[in-house]
N, C-alpha and C positions, 0 to 999 in steps of 0.2 A: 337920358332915359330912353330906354328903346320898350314897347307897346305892339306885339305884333298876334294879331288872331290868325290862328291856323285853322280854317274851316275843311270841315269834308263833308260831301254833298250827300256821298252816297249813305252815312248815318244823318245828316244833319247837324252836326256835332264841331263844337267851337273848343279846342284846346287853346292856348294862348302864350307866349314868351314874352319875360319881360326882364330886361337886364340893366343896369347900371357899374358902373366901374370894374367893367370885367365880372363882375359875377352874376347867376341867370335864374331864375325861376321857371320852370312850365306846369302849366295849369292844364289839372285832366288830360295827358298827353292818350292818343289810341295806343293801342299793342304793339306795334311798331317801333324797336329803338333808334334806326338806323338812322330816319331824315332828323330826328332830333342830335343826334350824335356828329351829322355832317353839319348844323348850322352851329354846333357849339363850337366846331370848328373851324367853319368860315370866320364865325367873330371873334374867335380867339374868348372867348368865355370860359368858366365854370360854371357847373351847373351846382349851386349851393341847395336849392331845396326843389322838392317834388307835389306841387299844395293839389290835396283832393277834395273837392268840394261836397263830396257825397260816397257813397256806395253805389257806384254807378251800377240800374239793371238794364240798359240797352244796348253795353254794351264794354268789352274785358279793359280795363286801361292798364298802361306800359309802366306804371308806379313800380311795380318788383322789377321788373327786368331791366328801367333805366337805371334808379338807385345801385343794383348791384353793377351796371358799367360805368358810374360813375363816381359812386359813394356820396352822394346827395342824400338827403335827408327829406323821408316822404311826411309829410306833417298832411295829418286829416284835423278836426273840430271836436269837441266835446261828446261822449257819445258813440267812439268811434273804436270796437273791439278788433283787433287784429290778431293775424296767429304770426305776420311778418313784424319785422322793427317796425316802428315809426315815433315820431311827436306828436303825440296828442294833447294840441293848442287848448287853451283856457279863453273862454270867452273874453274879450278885449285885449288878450296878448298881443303887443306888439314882435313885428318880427322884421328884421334888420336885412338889408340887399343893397350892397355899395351903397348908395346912399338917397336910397328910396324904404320907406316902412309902408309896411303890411299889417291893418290892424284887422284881427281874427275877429267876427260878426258870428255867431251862434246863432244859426234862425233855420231852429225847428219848423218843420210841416210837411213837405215834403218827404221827408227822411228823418229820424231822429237827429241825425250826426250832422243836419244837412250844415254848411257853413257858408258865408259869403268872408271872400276877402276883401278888406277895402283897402286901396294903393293909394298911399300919400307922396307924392311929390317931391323934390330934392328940398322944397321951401317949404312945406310937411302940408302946402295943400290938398285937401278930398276933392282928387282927380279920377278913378274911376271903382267900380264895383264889379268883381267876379262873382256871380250870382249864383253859378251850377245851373242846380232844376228849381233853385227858389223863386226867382224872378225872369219869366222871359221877354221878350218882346212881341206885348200884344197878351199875354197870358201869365198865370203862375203854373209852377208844378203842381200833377195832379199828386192828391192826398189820398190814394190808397194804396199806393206798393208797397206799404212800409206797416200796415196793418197787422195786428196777432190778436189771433182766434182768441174771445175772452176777454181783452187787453185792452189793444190799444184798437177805435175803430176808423175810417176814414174821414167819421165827424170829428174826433176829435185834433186826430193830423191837422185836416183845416181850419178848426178854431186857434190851433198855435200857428200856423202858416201862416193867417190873420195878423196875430198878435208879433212875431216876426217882422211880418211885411210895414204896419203901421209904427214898430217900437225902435225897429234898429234898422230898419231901409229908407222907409220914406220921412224920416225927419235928418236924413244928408240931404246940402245943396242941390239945389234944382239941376245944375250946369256937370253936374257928377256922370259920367257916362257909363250904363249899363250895360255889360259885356255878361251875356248868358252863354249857358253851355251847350244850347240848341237853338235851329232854327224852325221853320215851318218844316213837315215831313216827320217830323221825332213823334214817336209815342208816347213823350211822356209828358203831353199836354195835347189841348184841344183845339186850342183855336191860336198857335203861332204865328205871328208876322214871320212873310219872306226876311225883311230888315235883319240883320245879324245885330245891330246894336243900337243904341237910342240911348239920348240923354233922361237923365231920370223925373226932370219936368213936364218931357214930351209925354213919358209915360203916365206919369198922374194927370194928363190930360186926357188918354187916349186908350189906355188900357183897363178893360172895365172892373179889374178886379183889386184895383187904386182908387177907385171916387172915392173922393173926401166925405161923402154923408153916407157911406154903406157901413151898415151895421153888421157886425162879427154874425148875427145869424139869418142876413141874406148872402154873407160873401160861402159861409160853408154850403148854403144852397147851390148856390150859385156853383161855385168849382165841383161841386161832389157830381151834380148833375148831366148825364148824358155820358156818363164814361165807358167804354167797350171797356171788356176785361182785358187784361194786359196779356202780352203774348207771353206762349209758355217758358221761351226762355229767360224771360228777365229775371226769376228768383236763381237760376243758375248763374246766369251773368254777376248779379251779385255776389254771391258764394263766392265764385271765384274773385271778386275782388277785395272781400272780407279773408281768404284763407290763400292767396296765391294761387300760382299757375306754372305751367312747365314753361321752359323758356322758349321764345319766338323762335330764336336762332334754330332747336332740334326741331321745330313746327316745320319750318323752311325745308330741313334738309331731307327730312320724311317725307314732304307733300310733294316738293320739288321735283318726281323721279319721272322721267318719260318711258312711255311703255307700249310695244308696237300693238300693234292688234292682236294676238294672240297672245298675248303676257297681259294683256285689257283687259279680255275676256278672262284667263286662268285666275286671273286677283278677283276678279266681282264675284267669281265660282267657289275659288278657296275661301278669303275674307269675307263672305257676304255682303260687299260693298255697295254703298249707291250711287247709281251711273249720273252724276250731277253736270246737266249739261246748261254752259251761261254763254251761248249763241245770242244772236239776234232772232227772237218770236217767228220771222219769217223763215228765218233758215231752219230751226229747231222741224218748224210745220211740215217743212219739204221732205224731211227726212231724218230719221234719229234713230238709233238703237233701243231698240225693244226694252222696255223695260226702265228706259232712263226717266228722271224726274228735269222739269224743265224751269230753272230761275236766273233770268239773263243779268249777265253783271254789268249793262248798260243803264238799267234802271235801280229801283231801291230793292238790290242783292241782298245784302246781309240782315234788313231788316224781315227781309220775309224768306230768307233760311232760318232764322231763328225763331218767326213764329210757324215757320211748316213742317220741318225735320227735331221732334220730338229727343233724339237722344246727340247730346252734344258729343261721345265718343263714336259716333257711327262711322264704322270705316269708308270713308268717300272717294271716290276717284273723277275725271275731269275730264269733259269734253271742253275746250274751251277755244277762240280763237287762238292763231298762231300767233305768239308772243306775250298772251296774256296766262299763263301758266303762274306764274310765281304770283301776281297781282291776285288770281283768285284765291289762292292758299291762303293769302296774307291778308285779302277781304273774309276768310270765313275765320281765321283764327282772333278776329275782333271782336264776336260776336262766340268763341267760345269752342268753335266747332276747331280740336286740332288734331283730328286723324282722318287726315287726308294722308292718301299712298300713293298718290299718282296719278300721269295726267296722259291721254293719248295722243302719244308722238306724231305730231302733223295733223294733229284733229281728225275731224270726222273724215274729210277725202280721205285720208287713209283708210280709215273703215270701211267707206265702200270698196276702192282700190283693190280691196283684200275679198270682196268677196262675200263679205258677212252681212246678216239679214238686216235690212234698215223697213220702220214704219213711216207710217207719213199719217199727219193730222189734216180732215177733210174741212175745207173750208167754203163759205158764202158771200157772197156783197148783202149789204143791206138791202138793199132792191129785190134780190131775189128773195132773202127773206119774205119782205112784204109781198111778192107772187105768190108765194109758198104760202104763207095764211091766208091770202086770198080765197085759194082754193083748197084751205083746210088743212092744216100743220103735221104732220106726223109723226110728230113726238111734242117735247114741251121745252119754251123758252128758260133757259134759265141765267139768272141775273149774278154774276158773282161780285158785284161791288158791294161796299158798304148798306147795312139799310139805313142811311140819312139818305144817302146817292138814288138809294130804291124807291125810300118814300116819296122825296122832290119831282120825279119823272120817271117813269120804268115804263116796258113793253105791256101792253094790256094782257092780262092771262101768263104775265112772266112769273114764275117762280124766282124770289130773291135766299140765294145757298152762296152768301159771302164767302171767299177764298180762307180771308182768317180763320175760318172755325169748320175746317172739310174734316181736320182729322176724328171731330168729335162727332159729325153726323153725316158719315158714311152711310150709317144703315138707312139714312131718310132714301137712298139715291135704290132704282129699279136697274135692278144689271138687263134687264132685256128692253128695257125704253130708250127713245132716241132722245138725245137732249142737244139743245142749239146753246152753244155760250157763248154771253159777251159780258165784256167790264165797260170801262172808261174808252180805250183806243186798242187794248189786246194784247197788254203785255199780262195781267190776270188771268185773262179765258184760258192763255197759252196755257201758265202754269197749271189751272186748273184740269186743263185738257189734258195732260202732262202725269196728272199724281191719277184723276181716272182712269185713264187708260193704264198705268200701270199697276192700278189693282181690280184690272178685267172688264171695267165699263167701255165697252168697243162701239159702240152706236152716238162718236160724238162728234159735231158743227161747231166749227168755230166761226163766228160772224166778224170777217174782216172789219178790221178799224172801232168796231165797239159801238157806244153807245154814240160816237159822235158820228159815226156812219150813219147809224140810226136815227137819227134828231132830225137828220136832213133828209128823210126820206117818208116811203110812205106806211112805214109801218105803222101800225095804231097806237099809240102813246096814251097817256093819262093824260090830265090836266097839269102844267107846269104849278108846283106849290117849291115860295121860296123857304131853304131850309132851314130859316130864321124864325118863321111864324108855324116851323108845327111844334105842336105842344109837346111838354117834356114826357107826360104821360104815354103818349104814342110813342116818342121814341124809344123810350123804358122798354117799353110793349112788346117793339119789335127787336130789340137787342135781345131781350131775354126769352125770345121765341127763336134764335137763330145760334146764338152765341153757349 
């Protein structure tokens, strides 16, 4: 029996392979068929079936386009409408893989369809659990994406996520190991452990939404509580993996196209494209093409193109380091986004090489910052992290105008004021710096290194409040004044 989790950092996102007597299963594989396709043949495997644990919205999974390169069989849970083939499992169906069984768990809350697989063993011991988004570590899935106007609400999600979690997860063996479909970083929960997996006793000791004496109407408080709205693209993400997708392979050969500077510039002019540049925050600042938006694929890329770039057919083109051209096509076509047309041949040097007009984003140290208020600010701080982040410690007089939610409250921003940003360390501020400036906000500070510059310095702070003890009303408060 082979057991292997394929993690990716940059969603947060645990796919999984597991094989027996030559024949292979993977679980929630990305959009990508290719590295699955090269280990089925390293092992000399078949891939017999395809198991989905959800209707994933954070992000497109490779269920159509591996099944059609391999003729695998995509089996989802009860609940589970397609417009593609598949097997749609019965609660407690057993399912056969050389000589390991899979017995299909139906546990609603999450998702109606949501499923856990449980893996038995060659000796048909309960060896481990593929959870999806129902059980994480450290957390459960949150219960409202799956919500209808009228219907169904996110209380009710997590009263069966509850009944789920107690009826068909946590009465298997202690010693049973819990393999979720995310880690810390994923949106589609609150409070994830770093840990990618954990045995299921560790968990009922440790995860707060397993205590043995919580009743079904503290745990729906409990999970419903302090949830940001979900970013815009998850109900697309979904769709697409309820109705299918074009295949990766024509994503690749579309997006894949290098183009000099002046064929750059003719595509963004004819196509209306947007100039998507995934530099490093420092190089982006020095210098960029007018006009470009700025979300570096060194950090969490695809999570936050899909919550800032509104139309997932937008035609995109790429500034990108040398050699990472196919990587970024292949990082945005995960997340939904698959017209991409092209990438500038030699990157940015070339741009300038050529001649054509480059911007540059004005920067500060924290230090000067605090000289700067010293003797009286001339515009206004603003805080684009999180408001949990805001309320625990912020700049005294900062304005908190979170990155997630810029598309919806442009109008709050003054095109003739000067605004100073910072996040966390400045991969935020960038981006934020990035979509202002390109729709006309020209009077903008970026404060080098962020809020940890700042921590260490003298600018004036608030009182430290840990983000455990503010109240769930404040935070309601301030989500629904920003979000």
């Amino acid at each position: 029996m082979k057991v292997e989790q394929i993690y990716t950092g940059c969603l947060a996102e645990a796919a999984y392979y597991i094989e027996s007597e030559g024949e292979a299963v993977i679980i929630d594989p990305l959009r990508e068929t290719q590295p699955y396709l090269e280990k089925l043949e390293r092992e000399g495997a078949k891939l017999k079936y395809i198991f989905e644990t959800h209707f994933h919205a954070d992000f497109v999974s490779g269920h159509v386009d591996l099944a059609k390169k391999t003729g695998a069989t995509i089996v989802y849970g009860p609940n589970s409408q397609t417009v593609f083939a598949k097997h749609e499992a019965r609660d407690g169906e057993e399912i056969k893989v050389g000589k390991l069984t899979f017995v299909v768990l139906h546990t609603p809350g999450h998702t109606m369809e949501s499923t856990t697989f449980l893996l038995r063993d060659e000796q048909g011991k309960d060896y481990a659990i593929f959870t999806g988004d129902t059980l994480f570590i450290g957390d459960v899935g949150r219960p409202d994406l799956a919500q209808k106007a009228g219907s169904i609400t996110k209380e009710d999600l997590a009263g069966w996520l509850y009944d789920s979690l107690r009826n068909k997860i946590m009465t298997l063996p202690d010693e049973v190991i819990v393999y979720p479909a995310h880690g810390a970083g994923s949106a589609c929960g609150k409070n994830m452990s770093s840990e990618t997996w954990d045995t299921l006793g560790h968990q009922k000791e440790t995860n707060y939404a397993l205590r043995a004496n919580m009743t079904k109407a503290e745990f729906i408080n409990e999970v419903t509580a302090g949830l940001m709205p979900p970013p815009q693209y998850f109900a697309k993400n979904a769709a697409l993996n309820k109705q299918g997708y074009g295949s990766i392979d024509t994503v690749l050969q579309r997006g894949v196209v290098a183009l000099n500077p002046e064929e750059f510039e003719m595509t963004v002019e004819s196509e209306g494209a947007l100039i998507l540049d995934v530099r490093l925050e420092s190089e982006f600042k020095s210098g960029f093409i007018p006009g470009s938006v700025y979300i570096g694929i060194h950090d969490n890329f695809a999570p936050w193109v899909g919550a800032l770039i509104t139309d997932l057919m937008q035609p995109i083109v790429i500034v990108a380091p040398v050699g990472r051209e196919e990587e970024t096509v292949t990082r945005l076509a995960r997340v939904g986004y698959d017209n991409t047309i092209g990438y500038l041949d030699g990157g940015f040097e070339t741009w300038k090489a050529a001649g054509k007009p480059v911007e540059t984003i004005d920067s500060i140290t924290a230090p000067e910052l605090a000289s700067r208020m010293e003797k009286g600010l001339d515009g206004i701080v603003v805080d684009v992290r999180k408001p949990t982040e805001f309320l625990s410690h912020h700049v005294i007089g900062a304005t908190n105008f979170p990155l997630d939610y810029v598309n919806q409250n442009m109008n709050k921003l003054d095109r003739n004021e000067k605004y100073y940003l910072h996040c966390l360390g400045g991969y935020r501020s960038t981006i934020m710096a990035s979509i202002l400036r390109a729709r006309g906000i020209q009077h903008l500070v970026d404060v080098v290194e962020g809020w940890r510059a700042i921590e260490a310095s003298d600018v004036p702070k608030s009182e430290y409040t840990c983000p455990t003890t503010i109240s769930q009303e404040v935070i309601d408060s301030a989500i629904a004044a920003v979000a």
